[in-house]
C-alpha positions in Angstrom: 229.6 53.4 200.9 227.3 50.8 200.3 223.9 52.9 200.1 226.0 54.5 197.5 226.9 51.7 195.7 223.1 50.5 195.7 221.9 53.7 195.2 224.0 53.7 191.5 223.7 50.2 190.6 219.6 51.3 191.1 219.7 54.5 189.2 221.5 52.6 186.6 219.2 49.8 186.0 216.7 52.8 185.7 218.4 54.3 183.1 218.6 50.8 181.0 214.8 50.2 182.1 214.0 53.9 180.8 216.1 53.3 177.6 215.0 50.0 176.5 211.6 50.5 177.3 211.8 53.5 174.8 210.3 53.1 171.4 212.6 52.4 169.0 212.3 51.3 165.2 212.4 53.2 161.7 209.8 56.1 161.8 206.6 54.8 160.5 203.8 57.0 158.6 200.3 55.6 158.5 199.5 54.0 155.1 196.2 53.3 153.3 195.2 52.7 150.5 192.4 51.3 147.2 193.4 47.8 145.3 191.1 47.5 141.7 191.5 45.0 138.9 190.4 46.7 135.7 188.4 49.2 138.1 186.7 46.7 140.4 187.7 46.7 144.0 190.1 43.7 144.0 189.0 41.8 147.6 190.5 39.6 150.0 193.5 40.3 148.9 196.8 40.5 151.0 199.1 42.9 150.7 202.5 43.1 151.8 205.0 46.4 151.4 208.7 45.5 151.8 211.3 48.7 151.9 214.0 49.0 149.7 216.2 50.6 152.3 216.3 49.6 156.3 213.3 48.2 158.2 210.9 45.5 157.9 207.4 44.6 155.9 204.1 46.2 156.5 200.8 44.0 155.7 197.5 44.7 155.2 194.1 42.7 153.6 191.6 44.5 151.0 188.1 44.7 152.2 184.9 44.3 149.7 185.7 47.6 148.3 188.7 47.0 148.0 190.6 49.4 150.7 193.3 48.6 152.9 195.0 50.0 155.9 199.1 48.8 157.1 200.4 48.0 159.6 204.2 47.4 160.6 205.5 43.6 161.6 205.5 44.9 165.4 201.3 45.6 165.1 202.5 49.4 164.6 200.1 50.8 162.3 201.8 52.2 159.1 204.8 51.3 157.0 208.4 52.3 157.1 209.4 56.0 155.3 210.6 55.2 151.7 209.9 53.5 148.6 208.9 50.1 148.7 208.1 46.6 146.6 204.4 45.5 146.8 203.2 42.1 146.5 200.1 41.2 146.1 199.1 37.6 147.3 195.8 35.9 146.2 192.0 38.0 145.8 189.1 38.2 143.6 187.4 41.1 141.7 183.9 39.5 143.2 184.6 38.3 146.5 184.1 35.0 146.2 186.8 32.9 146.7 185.0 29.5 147.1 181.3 28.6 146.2 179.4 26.3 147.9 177.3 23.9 146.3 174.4 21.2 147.6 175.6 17.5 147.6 174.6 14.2 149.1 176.2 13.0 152.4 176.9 9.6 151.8 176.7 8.0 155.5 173.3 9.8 156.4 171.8 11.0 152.9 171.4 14.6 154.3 172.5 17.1 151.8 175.3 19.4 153.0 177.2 22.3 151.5 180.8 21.1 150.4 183.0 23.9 148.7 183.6 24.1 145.0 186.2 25.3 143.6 185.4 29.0 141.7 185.8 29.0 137.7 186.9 32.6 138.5 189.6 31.5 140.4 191.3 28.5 138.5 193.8 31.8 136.5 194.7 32.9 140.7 196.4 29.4 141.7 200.5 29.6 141.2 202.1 27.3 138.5 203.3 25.2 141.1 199.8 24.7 142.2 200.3 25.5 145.6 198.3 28.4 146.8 197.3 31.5 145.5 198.7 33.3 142.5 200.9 36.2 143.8 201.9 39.6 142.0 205.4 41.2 143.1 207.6 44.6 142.5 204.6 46.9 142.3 206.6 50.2 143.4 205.1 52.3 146.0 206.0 55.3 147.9 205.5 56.0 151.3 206.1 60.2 152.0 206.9 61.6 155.7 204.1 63.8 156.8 201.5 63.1 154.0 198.6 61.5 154.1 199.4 58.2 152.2 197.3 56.8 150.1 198.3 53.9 147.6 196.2 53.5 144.8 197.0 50.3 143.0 195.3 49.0 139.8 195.7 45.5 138.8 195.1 44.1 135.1 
């Protein structure tokens, strides 16, 4: 009676192992996709697509031309089935997000490289002047069994 006991109690605690170790989650299609801003690849950008239905955020960060690839909040690449909000948080339409310019060092008179702040980049700061200026609500769509692709154009 016992080996039976122990022999359940086992094959149960398989069973939950089994199950639990199971993936589990919205189904998730790969995702990627082109930011521009009046054409130019919009860079260094990060993007983040929340669903309007169940599941979480996917994220992703716009390379020099501008492309990006999502992935899920677990680190599962892609982005929940659905239509979905985009924000768009900081970037620049040249990649520069600080310049560096030659000054004085005070204590030893060496000149170092201390970061200025980019002209081009005063309009990206929030109102609050916190960080970077963010866009939301940009609708996307992300199709089962497609190759998705998101094409956004800033202005």
């Amino acid at each position: 009676m016992t080996i039976r006991r122990s022999l359940a109690a086992i094959t149960l605690l398989a069973t939950v192992l089994l199950v639990g170790c199971s993936e589990s989650g919205p189904a998730l299609e790969g995702v990627t996709g082109t930011i521009t801003k009046n054409g130019v690849p919009f860079v260094g950008a990060q993007l983040e697509f929340y669903p309007e239905g169940p599941g979480a955020a996917s994220y992703g960060k716009s390379d020099e031309q501008g492309n990006f690839k999502l992935r899920y909040s677990t680190g599962k690449p892609g982005a929940v089935i659905g239509n979905h909000k985009v924000t768009v948080i900081g970037g620049s339409t040249n990649g520069a997000e600080i310049e560096e310019e030659p000054v004085e060092d005070p204590i030893e008179g060496e000149t170092v490289l201390a970061p200025v702040a980019n002209p081009e980049a005063a309009g990206r700061r929030s109102r609050s002047g916190g960080g970077p200026k963010s866009i939301e609500g940009i609708p996307a769509t992300v199709k089962e069994g497609e190759d998705n692709h998101v094409v956004i154009e800033l202005d």
